[in-house]
MARLUMVEX-911968 format. One line per 3 residues: number of its first residue (from 1); their letters; for each residue y, x, z of N, C-alpha, C. Coordinates in pm, 1 decimal. Layout:
% residues N
NUM> A> Y/X/Z/Y/X/Z/Y/X/Z; ...;
***
This chain:
% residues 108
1> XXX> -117.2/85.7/0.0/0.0/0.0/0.0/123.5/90.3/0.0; 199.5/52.3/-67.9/341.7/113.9/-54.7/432.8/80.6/41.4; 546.5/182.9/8.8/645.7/197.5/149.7/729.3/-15.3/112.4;
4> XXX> 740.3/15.6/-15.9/853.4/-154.1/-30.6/753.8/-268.0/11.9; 620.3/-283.5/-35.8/531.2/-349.7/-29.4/532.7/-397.0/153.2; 462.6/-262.5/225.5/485.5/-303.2/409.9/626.4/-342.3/423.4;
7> XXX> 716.1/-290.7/400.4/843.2/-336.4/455.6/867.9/-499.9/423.9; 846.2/-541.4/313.1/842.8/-676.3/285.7/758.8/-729.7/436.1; 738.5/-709.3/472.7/670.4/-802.8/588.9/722.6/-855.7/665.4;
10> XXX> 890.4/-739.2/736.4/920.8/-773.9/802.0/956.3/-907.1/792.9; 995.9/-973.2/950.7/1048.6/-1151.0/913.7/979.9/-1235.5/899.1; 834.4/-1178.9/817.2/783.5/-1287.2/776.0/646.9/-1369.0/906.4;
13> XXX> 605.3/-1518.0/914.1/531.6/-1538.3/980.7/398.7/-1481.8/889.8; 315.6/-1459.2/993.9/213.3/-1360.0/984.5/36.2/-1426.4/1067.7; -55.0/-1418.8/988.5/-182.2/-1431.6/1102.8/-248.9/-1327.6/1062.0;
16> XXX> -362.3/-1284.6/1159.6/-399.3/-1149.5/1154.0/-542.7/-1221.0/1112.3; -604.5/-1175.0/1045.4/-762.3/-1215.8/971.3/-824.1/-1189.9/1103.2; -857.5/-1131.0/1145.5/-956.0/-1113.5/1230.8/-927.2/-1195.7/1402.2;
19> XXX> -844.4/-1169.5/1461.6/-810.5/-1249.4/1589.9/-743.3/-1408.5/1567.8; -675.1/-1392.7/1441.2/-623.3/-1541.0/1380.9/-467.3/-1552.1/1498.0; -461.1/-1413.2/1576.3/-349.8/-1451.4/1614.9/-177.5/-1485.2/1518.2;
22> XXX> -106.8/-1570.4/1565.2/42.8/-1626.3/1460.0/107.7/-1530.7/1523.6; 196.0/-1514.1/1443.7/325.4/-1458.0/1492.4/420.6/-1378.1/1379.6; 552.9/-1308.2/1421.7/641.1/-1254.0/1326.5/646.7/-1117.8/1308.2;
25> XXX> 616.4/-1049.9/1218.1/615.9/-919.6/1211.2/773.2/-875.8/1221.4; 807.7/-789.1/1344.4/932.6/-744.5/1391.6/929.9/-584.8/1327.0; 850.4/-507.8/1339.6/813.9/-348.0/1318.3/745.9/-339.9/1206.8;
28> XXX> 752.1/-235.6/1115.0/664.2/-175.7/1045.9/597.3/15.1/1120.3; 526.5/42.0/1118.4/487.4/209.1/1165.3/409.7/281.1/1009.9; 495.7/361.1/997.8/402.9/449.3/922.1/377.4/538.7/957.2;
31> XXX> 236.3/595.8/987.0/192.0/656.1/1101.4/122.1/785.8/1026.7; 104.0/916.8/1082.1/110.7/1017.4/1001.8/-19.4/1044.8/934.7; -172.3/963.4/978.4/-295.0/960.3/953.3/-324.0/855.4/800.2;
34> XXX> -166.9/805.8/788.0/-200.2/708.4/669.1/-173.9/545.6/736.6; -208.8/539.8/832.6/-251.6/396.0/888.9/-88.6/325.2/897.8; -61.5/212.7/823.2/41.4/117.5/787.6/58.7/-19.3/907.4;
37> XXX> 94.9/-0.4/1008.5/105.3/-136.7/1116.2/222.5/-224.5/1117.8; 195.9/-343.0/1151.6/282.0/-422.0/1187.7/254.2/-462.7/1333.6; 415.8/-493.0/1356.5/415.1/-522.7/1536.8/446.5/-687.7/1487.9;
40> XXX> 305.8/-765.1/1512.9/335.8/-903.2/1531.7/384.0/-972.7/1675.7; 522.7/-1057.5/1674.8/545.3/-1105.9/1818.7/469.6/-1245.4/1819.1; 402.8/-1277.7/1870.9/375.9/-1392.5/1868.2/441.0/-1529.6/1904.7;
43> XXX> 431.3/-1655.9/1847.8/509.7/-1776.2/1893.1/484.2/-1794.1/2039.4; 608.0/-1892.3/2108.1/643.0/-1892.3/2214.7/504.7/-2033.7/2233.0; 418.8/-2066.8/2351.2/396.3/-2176.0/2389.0/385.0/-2281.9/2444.3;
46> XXX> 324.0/-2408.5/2437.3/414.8/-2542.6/2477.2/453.4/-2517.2/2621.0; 444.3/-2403.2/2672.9/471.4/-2413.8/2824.8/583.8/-2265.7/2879.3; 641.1/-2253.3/2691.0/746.7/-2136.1/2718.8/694.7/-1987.6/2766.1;
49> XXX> 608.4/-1961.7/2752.2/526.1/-1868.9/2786.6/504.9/-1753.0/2640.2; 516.0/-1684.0/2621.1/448.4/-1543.8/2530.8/391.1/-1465.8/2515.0; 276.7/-1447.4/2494.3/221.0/-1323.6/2531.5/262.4/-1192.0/2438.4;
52> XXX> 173.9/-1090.8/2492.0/206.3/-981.2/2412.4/214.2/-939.3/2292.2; 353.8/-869.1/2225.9/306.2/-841.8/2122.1/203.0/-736.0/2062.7; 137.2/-730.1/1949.3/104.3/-642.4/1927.8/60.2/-578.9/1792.9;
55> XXX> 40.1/-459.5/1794.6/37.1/-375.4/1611.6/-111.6/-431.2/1569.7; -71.1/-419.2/1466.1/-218.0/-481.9/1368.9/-202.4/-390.7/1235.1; -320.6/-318.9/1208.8/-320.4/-240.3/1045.8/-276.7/-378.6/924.7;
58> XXX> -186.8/-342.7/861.0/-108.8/-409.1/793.7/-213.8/-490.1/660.9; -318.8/-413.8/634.2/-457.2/-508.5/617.9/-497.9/-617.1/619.4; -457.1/-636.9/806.7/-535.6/-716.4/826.1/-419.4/-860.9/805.6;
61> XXX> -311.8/-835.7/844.9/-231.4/-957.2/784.9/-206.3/-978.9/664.8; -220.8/-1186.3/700.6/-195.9/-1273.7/566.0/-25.3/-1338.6/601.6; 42.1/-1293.2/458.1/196.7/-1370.7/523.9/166.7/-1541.7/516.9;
64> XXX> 192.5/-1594.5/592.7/179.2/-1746.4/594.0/300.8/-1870.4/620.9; 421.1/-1769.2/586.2/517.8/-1834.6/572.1/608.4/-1829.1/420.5; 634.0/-1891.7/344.0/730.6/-1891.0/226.0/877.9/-1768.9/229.2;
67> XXX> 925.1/-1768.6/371.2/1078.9/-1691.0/377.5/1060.2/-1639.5/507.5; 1116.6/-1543.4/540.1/1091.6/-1492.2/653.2/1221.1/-1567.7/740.9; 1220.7/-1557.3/850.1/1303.9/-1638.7/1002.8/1412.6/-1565.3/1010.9;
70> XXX> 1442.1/-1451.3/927.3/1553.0/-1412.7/897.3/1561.9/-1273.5/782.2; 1725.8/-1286.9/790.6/1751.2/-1192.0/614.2/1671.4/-1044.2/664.8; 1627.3/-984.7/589.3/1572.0/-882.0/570.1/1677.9/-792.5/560.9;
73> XXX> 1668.9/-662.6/658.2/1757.0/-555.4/630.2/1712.2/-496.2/510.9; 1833.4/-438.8/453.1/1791.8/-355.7/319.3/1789.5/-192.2/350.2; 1668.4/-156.0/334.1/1653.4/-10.4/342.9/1682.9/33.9/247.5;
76> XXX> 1706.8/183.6/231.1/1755.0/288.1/71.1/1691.2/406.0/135.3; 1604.0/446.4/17.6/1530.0/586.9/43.9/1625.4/682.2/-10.0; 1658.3/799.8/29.6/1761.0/882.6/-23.4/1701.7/990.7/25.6;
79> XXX> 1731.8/1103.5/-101.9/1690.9/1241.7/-92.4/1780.7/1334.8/-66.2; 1754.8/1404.7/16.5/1838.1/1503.0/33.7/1828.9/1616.2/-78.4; 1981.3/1727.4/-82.3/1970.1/1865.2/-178.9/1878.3/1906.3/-131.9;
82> XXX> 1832.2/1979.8/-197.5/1684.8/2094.9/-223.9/1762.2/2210.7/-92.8; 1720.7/2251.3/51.1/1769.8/2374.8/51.9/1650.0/2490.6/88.3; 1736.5/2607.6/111.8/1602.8/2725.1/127.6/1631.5/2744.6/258.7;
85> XXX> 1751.6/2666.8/376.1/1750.2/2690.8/526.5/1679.0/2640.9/556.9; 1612.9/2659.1/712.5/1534.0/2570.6/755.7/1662.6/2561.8/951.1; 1603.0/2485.5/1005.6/1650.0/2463.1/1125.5/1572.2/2457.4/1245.0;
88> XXX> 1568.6/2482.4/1359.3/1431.6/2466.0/1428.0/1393.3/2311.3/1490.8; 1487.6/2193.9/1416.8/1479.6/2069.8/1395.5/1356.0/1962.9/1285.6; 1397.9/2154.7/1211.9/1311.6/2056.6/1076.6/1130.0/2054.6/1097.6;
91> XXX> 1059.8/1979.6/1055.6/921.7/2000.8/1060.9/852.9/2083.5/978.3; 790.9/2107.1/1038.7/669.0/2256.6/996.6/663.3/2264.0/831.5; 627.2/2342.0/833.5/615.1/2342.2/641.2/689.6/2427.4/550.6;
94> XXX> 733.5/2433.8/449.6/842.2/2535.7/370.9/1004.0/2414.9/347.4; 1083.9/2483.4/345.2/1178.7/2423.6/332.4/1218.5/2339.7/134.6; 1250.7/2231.0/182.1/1295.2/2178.5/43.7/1326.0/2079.3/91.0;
97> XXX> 1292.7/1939.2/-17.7/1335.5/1803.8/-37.3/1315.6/1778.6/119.2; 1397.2/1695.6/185.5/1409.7/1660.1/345.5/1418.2/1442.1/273.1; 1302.9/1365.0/247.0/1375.6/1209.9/232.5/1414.3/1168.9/387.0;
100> XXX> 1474.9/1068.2/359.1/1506.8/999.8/480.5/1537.0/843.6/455.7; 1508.3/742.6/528.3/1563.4/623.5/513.3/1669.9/629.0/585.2; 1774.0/509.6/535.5/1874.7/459.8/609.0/1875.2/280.5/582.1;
103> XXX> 1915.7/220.3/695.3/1921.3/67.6/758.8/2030.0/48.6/721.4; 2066.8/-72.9/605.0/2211.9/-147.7/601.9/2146.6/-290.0/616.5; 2151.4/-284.0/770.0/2152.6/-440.4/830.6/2229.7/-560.6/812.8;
106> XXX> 2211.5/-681.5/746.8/2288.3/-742.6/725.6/2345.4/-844.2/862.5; 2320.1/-800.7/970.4/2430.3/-872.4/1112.1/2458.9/-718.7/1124.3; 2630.9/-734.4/1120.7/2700.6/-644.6/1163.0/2755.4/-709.0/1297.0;
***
């Protein structure tokens, strides 16, 4: 699955195939082994009560709502210049392309 593909999730109502638990995917994790999660919160019940949320391999959820419960922030992948410094910030490896996302949330 791709990076646009998981991110589409956020917002959206969500059941997990296997526990059949509902709820809204708030988080995406891309996690360094490969493994793609969503943090489903689950609906509140008839007695105001919530239980926990929790990550599910992005797999295993089916979206089961038409629009998500709210606007989707828009992410932008952006590359940084090529450099040959390194910093003792940067992660292990040889120095070059550094991507990074950035969040333009639409509630300011």
């Amino acid at each position: 699955m791709d990076v646009e593909t998981a991110l589409n999730f956020l917002g959206y109502k969500v059941e997990d195939k296997v526990t059949k638990q509902i709820g809204v995917v708030v988080s995406i994790s891309f996690e360094l082994y490969g493994c793609i999660q969503g943090l489903v919160v689950p609906e509140v019940d008839e007695k105001g009560a919530r239980s926990d949320s929790r990550w599910y391999d992005i797999g295993r959820l089916v979206i089961i709502s038409d629009e998500p419960v709210m606007a989707q922030p828009t992410f932008v992948m952006v590359r940084a210049q090529k450099t040959s410094k390194k910093s003792f910030l940067d992660p292990p490896g040889p120095a070059g392309d550094k991507p990074s996302v950035e969040c333009n949330h639409p509630i300011k």
